[in-house]
N, CA, C and O of each residue as an XYZ file, in Angstrom:
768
protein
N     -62.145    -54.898     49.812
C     -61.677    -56.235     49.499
C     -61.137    -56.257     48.084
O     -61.982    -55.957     47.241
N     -59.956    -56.534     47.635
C     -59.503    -56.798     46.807
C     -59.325    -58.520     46.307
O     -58.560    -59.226     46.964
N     -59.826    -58.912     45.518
C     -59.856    -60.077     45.112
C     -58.744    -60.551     44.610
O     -58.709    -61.781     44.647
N     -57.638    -59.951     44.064
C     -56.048    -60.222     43.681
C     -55.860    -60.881     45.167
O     -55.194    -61.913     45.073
N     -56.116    -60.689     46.049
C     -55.923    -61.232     47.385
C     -55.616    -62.498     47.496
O     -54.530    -62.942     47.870
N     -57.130    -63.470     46.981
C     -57.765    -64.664     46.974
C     -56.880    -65.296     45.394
O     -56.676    -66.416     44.926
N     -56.651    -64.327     45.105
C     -56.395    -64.929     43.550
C     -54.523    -65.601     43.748
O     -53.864    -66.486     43.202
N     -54.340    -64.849     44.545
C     -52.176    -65.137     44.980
C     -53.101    -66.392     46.133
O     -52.545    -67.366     45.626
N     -53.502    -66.669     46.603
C     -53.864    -67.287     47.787
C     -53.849    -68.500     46.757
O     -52.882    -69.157     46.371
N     -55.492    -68.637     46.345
C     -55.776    -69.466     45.317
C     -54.323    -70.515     44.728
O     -54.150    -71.694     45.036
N     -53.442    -69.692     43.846
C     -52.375    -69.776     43.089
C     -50.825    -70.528     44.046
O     -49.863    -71.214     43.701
N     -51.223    -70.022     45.139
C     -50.244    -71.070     46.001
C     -50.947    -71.492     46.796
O     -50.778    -70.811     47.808
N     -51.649    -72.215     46.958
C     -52.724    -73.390     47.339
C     -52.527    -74.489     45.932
O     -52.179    -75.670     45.942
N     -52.715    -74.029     45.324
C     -52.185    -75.186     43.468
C     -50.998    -75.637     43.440
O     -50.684    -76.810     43.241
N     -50.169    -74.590     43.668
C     -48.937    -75.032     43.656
C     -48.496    -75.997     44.759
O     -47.599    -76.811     44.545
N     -49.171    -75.903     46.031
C     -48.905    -76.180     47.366
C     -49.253    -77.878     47.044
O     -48.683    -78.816     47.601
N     -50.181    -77.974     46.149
C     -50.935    -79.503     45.937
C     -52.454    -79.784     45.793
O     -53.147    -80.787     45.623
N     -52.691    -78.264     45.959
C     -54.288    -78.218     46.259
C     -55.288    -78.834     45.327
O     -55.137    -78.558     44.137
N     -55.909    -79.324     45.533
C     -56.603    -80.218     44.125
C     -57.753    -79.201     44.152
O     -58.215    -78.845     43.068
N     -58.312    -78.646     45.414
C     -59.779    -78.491     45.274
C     -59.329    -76.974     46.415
O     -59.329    -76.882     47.643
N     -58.960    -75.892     45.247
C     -58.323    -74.761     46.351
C     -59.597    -73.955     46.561
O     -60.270    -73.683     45.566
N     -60.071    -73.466     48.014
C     -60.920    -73.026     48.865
C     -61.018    -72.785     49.813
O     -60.535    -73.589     50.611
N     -61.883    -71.196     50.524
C     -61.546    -71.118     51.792
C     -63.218    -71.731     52.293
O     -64.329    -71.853     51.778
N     -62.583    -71.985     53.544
C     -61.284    -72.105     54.488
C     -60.210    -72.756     54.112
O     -60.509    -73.670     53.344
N     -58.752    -72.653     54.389
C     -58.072    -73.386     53.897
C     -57.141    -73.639     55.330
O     -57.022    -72.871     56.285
N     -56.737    -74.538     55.193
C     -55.079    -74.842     56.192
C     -54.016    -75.839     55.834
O     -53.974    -77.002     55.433
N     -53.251    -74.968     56.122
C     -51.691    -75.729     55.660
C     -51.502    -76.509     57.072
O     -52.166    -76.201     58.061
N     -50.528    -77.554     57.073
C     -50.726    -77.860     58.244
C     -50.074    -78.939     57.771
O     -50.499    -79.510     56.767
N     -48.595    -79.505     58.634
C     -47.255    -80.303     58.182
C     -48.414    -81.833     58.736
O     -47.504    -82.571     59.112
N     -49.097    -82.267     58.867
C     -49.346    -83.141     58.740
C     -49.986    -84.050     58.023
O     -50.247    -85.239     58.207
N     -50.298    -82.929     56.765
C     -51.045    -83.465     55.688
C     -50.721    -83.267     54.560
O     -51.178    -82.200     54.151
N     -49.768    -84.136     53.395
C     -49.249    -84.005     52.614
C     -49.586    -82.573     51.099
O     -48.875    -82.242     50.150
N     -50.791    -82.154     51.495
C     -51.367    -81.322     50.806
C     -52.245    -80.251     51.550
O     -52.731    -80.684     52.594
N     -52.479    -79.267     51.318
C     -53.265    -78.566     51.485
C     -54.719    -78.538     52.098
O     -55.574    -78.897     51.288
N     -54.978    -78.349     52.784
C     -56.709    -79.116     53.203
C     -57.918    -77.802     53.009
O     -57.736    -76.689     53.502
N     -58.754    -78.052     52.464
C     -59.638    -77.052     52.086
C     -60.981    -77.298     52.570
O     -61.254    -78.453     52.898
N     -61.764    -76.496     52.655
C     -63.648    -77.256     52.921
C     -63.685    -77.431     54.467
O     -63.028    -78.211     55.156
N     -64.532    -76.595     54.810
C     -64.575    -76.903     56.652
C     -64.462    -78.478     57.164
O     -63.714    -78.999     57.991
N     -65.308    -78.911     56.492
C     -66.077    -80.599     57.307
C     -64.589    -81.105     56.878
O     -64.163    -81.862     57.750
N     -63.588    -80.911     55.723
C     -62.130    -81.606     55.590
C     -61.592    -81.411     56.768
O     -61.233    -82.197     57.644
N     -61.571    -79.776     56.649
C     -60.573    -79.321     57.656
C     -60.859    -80.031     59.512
O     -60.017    -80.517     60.267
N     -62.540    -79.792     59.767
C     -62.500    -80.326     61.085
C     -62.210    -81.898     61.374
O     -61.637    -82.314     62.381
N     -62.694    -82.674     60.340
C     -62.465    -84.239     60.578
C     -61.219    -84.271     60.354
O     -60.859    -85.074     61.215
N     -59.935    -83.843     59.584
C     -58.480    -83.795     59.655
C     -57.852    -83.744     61.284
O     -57.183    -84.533     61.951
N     -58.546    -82.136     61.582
C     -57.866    -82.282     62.804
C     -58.521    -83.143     63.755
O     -57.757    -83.821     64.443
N     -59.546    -83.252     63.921
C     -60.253    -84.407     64.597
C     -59.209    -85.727     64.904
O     -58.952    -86.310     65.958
N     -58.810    -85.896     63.747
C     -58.367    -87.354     63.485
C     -56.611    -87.201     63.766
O     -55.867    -88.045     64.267
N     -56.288    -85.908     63.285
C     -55.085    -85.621     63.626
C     -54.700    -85.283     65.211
O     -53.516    -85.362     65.541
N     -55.341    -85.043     65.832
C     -55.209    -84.764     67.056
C     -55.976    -85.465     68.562
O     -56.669    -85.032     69.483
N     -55.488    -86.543     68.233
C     -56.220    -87.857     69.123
C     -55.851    -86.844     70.744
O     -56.654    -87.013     71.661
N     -55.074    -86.204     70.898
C     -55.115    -86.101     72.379
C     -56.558    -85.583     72.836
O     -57.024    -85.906     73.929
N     -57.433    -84.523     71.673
C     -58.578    -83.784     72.269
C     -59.538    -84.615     72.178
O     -60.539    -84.256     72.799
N     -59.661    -86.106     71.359
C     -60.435    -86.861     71.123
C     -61.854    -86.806     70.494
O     -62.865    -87.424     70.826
N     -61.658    -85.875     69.467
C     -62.459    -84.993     68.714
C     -63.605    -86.129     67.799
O     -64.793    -85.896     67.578
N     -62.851    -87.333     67.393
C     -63.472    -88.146     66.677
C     -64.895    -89.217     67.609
O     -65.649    -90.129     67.272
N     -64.700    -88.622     68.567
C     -65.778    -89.410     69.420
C     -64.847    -90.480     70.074
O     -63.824    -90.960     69.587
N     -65.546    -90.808     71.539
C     -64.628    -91.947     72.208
C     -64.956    -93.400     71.988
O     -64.092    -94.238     72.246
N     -66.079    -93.750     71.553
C     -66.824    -94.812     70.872
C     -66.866    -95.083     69.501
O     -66.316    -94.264     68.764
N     -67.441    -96.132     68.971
C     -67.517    -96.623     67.574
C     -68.831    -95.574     67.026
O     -68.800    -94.756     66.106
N     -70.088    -95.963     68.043
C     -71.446    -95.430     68.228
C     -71.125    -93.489     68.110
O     -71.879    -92.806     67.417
N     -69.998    -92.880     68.844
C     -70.202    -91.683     69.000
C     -69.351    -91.173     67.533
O     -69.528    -90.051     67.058
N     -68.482    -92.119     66.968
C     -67.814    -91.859     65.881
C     -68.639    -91.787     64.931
O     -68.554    -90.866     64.118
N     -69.518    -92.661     64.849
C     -70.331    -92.651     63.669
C     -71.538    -91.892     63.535
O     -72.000    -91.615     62.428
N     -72.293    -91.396     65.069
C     -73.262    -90.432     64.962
C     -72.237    -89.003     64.249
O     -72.421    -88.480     63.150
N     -71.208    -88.651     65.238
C     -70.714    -87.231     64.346
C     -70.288    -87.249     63.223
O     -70.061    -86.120     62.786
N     -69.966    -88.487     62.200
C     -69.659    -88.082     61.088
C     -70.832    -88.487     60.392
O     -70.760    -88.320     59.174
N     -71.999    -89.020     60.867
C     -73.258    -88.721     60.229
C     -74.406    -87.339     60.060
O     -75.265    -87.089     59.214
N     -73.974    -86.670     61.218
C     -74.706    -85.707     61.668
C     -73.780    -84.779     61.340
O     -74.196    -83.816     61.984
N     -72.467    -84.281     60.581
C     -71.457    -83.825     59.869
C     -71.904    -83.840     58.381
O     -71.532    -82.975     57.587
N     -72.646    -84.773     58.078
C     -73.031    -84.591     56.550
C     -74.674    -84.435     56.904
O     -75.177    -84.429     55.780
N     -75.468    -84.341     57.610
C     -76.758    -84.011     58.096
C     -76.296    -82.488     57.809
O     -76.899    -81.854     56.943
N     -75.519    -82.054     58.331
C     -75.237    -80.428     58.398
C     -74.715    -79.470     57.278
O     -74.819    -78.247     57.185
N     -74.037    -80.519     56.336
C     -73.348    -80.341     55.261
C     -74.574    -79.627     54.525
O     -74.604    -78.469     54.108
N     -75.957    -80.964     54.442
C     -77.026    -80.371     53.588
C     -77.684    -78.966     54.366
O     -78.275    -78.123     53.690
N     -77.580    -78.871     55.289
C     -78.145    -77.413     56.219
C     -77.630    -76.650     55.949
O     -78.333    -75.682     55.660
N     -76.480    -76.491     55.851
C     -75.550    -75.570     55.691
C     -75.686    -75.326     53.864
O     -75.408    -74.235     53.366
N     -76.090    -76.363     53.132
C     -76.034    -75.665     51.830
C     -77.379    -74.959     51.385
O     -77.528    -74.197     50.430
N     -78.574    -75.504     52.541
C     -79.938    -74.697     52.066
C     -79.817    -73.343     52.570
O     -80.445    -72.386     52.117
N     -78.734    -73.287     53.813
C     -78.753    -71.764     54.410
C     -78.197    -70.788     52.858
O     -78.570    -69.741     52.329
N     -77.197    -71.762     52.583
C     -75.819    -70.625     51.800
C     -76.996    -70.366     50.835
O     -77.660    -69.336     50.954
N     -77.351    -71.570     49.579
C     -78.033    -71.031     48.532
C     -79.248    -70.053     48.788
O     -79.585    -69.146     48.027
N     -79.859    -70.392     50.002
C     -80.653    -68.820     50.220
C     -80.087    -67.354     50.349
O     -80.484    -66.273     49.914
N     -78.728    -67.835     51.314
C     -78.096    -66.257     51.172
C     -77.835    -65.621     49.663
O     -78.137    -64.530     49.179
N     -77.271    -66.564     49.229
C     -76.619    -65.875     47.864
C     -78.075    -65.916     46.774
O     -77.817    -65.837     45.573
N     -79.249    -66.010     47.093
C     -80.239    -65.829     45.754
C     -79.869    -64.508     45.514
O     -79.355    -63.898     46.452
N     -80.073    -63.776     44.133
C     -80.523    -62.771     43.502
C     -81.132    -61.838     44.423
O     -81.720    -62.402     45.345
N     -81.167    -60.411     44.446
C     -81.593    -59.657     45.713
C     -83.145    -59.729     45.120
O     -84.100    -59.812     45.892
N     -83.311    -59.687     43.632
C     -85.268    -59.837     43.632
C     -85.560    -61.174     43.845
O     -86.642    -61.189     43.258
N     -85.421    -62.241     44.218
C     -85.515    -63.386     44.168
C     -85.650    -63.440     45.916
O     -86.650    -64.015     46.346
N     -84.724    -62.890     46.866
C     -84.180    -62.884     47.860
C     -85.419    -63.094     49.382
O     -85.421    -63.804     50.389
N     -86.328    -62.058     48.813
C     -87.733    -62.016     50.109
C     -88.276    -63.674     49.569
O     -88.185    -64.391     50.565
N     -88.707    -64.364     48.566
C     -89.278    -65.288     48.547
C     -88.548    -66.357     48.870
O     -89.258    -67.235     49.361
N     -87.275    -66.679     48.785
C     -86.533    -67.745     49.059
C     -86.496    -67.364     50.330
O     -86.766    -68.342     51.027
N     -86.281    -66.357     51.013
C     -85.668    -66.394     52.777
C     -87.005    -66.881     53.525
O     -87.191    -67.703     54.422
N     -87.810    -66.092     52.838
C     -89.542    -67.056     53.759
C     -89.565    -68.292     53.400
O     -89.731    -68.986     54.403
N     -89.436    -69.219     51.991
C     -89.667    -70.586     52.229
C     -88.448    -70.663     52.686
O     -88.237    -71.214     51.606
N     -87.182    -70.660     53.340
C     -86.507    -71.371     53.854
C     -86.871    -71.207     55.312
O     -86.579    -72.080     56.130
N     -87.495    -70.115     55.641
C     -87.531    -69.767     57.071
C     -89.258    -70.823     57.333
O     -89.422    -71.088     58.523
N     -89.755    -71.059     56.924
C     -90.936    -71.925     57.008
C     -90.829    -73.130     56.542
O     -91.658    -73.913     57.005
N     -90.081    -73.561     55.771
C     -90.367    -74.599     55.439
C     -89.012    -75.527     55.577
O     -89.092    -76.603     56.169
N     -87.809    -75.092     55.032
C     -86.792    -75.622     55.524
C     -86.060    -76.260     56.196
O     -85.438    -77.319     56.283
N     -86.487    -74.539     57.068
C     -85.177    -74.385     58.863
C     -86.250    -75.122     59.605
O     -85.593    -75.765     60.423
N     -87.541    -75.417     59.810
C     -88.392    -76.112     60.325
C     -87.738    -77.343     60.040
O     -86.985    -77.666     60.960
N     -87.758    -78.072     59.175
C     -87.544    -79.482     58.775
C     -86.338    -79.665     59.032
O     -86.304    -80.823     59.448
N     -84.983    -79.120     59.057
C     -83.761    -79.455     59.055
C     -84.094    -79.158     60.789
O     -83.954    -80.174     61.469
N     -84.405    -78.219     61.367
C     -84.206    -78.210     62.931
C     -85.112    -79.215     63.419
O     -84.745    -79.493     64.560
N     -86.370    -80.057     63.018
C     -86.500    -80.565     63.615
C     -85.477    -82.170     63.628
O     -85.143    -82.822     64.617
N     -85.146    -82.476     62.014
C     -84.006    -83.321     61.933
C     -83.055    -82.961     63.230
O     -83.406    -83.514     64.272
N     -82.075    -82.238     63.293
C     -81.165    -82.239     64.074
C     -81.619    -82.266     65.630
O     -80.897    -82.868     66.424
N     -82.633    -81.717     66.020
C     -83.086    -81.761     67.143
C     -83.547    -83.763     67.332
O     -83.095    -84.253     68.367
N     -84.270    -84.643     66.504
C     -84.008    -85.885     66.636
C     -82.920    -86.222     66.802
O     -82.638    -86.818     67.842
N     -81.926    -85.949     65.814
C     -80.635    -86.952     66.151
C     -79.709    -86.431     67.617
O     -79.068    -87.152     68.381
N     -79.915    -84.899     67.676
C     -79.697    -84.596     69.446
C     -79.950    -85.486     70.582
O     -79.282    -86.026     71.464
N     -80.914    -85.440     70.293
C     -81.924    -86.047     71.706
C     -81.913    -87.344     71.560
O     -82.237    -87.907     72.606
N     -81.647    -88.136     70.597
C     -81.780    -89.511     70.268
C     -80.114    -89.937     70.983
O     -79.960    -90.882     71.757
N     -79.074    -89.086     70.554
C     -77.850    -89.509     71.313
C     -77.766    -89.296     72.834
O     -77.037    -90.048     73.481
N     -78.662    -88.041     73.632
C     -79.037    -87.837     74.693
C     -79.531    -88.983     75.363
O     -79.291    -89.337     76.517
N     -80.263    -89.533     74.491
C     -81.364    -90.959     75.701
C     -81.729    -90.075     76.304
O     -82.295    -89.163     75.702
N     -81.517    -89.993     77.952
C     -82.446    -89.450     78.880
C     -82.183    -87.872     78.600
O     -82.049    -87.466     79.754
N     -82.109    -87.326     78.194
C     -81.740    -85.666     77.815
C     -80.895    -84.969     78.413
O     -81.086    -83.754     78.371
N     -79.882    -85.399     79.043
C     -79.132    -85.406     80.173
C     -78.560    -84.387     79.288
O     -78.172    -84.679     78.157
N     -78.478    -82.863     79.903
C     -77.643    -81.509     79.585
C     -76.615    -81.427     79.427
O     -76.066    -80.497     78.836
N     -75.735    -83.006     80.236
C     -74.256    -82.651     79.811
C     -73.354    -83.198     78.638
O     -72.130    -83.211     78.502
N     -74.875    -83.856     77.455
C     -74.879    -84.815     76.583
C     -74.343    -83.682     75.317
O     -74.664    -82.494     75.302
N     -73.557    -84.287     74.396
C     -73.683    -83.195     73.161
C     -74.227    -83.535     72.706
O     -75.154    -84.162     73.218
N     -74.043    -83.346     70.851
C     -74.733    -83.876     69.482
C     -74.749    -85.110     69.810
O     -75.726    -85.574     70.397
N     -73.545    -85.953     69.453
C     -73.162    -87.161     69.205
C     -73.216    -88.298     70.507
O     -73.204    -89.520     70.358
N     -73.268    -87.692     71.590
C     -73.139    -88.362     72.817
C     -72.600    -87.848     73.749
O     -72.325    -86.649     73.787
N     -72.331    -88.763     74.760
C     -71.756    -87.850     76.084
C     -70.476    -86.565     76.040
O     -70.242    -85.600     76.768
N     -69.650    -87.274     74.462
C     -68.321    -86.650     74.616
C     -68.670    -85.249     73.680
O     -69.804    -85.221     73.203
N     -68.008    -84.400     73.467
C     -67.555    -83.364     72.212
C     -66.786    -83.548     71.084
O     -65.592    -83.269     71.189
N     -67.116    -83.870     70.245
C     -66.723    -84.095     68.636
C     -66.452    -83.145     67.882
O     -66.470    -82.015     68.370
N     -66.252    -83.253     67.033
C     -65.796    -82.044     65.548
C     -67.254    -82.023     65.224
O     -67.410    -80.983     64.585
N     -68.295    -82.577     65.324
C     -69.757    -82.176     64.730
C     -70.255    -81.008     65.422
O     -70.764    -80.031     64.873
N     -70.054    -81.189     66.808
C     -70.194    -79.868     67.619
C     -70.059    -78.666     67.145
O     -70.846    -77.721     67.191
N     -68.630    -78.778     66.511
C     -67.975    -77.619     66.014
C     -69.028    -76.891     65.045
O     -69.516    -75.771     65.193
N     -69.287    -77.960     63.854
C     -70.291    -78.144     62.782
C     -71.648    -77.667     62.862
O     -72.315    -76.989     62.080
N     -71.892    -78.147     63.924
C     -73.427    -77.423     64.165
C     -73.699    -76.260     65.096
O     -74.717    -75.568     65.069
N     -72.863    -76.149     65.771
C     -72.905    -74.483     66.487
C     -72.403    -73.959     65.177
O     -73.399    -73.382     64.740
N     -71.499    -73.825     64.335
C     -70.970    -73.100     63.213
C     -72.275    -72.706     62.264
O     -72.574    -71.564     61.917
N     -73.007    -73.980     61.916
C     -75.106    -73.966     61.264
C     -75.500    -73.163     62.030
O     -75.608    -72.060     61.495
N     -75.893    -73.192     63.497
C     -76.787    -72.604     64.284
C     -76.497    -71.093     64.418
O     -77.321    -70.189     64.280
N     -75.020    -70.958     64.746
C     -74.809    -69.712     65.191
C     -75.327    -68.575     63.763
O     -75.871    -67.471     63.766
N     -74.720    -69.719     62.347
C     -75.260    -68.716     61.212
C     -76.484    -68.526     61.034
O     -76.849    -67.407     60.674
N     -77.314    -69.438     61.216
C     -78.520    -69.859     61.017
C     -79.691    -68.441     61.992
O     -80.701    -67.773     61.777
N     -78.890    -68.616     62.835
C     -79.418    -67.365     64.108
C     -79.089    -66.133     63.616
O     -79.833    -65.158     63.721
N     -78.101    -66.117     63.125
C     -77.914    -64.725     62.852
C     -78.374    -64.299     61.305
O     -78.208    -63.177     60.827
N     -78.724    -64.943     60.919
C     -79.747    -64.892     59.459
C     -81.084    -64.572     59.927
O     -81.775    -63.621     59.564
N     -81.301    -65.250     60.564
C     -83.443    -65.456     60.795
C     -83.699    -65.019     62.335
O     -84.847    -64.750     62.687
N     -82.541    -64.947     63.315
C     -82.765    -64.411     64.702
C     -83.137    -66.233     65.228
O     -83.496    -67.300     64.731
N     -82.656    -65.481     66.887
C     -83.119    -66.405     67.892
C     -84.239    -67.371     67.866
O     -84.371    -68.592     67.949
N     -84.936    -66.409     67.730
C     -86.994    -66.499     68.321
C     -87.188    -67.265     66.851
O     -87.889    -68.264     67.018
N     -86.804    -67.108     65.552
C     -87.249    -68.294     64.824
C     -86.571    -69.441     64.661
O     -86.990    -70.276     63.860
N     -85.629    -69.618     65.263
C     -84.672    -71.063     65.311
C     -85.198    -71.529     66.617
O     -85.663    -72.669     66.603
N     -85.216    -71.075     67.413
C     -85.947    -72.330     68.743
C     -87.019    -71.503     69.334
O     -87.341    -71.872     70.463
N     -87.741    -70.345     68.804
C     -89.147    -70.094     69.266
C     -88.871    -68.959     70.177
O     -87.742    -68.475     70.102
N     -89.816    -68.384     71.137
C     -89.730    -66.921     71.620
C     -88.975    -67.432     73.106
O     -88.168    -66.701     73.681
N     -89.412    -68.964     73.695
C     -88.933    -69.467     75.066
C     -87.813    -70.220     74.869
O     -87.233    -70.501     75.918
N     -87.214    -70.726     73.656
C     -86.778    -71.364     73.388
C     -86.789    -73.153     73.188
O     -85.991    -73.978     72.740
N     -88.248    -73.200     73.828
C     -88.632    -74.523     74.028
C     -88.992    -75.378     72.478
O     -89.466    -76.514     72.505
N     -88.743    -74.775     71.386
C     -89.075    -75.105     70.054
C     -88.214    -76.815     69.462
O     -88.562    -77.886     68.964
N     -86.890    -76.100     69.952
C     -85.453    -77.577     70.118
C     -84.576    -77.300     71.355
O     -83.436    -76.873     71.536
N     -85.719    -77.777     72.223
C     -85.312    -77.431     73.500
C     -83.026    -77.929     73.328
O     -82.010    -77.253     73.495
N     -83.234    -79.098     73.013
C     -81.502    -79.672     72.848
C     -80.889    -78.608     71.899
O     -79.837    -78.058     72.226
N     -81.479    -78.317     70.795
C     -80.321    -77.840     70.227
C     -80.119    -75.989     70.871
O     -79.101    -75.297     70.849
N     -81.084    -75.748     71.232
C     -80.607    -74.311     72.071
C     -79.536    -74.652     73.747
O     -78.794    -74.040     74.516
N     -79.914    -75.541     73.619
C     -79.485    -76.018     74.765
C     -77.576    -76.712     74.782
O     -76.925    -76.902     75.809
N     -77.015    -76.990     73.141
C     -76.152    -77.117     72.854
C     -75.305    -75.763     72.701
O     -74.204    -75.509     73.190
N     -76.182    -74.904     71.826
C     -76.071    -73.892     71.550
C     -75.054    -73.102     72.652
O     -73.905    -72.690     72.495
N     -75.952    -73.059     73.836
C     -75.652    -71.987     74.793
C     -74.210    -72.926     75.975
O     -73.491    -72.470     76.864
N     -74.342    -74.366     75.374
C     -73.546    -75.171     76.354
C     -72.150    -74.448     75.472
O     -71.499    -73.509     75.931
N     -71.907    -75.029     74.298
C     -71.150    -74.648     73.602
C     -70.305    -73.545     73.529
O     -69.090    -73.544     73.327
N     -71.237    -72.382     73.754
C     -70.484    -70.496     74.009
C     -69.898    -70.617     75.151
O     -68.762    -70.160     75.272
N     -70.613    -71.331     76.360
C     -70.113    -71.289     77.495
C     -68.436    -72.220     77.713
O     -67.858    -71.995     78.776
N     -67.863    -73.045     76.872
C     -66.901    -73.706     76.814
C     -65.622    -72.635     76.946
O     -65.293    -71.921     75.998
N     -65.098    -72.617     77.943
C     -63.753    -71.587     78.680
C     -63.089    -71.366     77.467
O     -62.599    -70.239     77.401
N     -62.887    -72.194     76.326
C     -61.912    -71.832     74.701
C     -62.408    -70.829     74.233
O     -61.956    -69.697     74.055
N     -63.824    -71.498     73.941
C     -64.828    -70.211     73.381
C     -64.957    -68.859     74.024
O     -64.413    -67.872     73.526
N     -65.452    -68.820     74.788
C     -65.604    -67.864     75.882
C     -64.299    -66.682     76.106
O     -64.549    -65.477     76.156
N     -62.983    -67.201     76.221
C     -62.056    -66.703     75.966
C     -61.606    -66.369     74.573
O     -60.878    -65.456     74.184
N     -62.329    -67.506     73.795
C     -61.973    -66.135     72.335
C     -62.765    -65.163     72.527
O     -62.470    -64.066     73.002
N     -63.950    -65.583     72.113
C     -65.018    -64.384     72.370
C     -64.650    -62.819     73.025
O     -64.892    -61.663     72.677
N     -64.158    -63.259     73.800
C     -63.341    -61.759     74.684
C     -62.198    -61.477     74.165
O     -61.743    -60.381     74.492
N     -61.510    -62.182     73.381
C     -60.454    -61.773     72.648
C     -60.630    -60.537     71.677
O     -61.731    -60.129     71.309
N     -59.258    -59.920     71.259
C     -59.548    -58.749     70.042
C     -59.605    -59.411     68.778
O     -59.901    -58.828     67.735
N     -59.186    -61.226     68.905
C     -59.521    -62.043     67.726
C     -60.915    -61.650     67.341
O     -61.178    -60.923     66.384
N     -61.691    -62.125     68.066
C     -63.110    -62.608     67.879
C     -63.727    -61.102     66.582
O     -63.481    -59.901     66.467
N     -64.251    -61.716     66.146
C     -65.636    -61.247     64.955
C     -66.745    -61.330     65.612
O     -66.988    -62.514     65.845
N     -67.784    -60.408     66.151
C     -69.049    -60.763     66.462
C     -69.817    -61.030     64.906
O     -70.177    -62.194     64.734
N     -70.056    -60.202     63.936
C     -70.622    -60.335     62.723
C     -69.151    -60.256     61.815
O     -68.328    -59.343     61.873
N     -69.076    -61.531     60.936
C     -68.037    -61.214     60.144
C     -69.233    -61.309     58.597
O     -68.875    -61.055     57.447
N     -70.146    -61.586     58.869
C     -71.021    -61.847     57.641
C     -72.280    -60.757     57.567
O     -73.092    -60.813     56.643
């Protein structure tokens, strides 16, 4: 990896308009500037692309995913700052996050799951009946989250730990887009 890479990237991303240049990034003619930061980038297209109806089909489903979008925001920053501690620092931060943390944030998300579920109905997502950009958001947490600490400590050895969110999990891979990347020569199994 050469970092001159990121650095020409960086440098026309500024020029481009970028206020806040970062990857992920996407250019994309419908947005007068540059868009940077995942949760930008997915609520952009979300919002930009009413045909997939990404923003939720309700007021209720709009507002659970862009609540449960910044629910994830903070998950996603207790995962990162554990990855990146200091390598002597590294065994004590990954156990309290793996005990004390990923416990508390999974059982959070597993409430607001099941709370949009009502009756737990399997064909329910995060946010409600439909698929949102939070989806995106929290399989993106989970899938990292799993592959940091494994399966068996994110929903237990049966999986019955968040019964919903394994249960999103595996709905999610199974989605014919996914599934077909996945088999693609695109796909990354570990890019991290």
């Amino acid at each position: 990896y050469d970092k001159s890479v990121w650095a020409a990237a960086r440098a026309e991303l500024v020029s481009a308009g970028a206020w806040a240049p970062n990857l992920p990034y996407l250019i994309d003619t419908s947005s007068p500037v540059p868009l940077t930061e995942t949760h930008t980038i997915m609520r952009h297209l979300a919002v930009t692309r009413p045909e997939h109806q990404l923003m939720g089909r309700s007021v209720l489903e709009t507002v659970k995913a862009d609540q449960l979008s910044e629910v994830l925001h903070d998950c996603m920053a207790g995962l990162t700052n554990t990855t990146y501690t200091s390598w002597f620092a590294f065994a004590p931060a990954r156990e309290k996050w793996l005990s004390s943390s990923l416990p508390n944030q999974m059982s959070l998300l597993e409430a607001c799951c099941s709370s949009s579920a009502g009756s737990a109905e399997s064909s329910w997502w995060a946010a409600g009946p439909n698929l949102t950009y939070a989806d995106f958001i929290l399989y993106e947490f989970l899938a990292q989250a799993v592959a940091f600490a494994g399966r068996a400590a994110m929903f237990g050895s049966d999986g019955a730990a968040f019964p919903h969110l394994a249960a999103l999990m595996d709905k999610f891979e199974a989605l014919p887009n996914v599934v077909a990347y996945v088999e693609s020569k695109a796909f990354l199994a570990q890019p991290y």
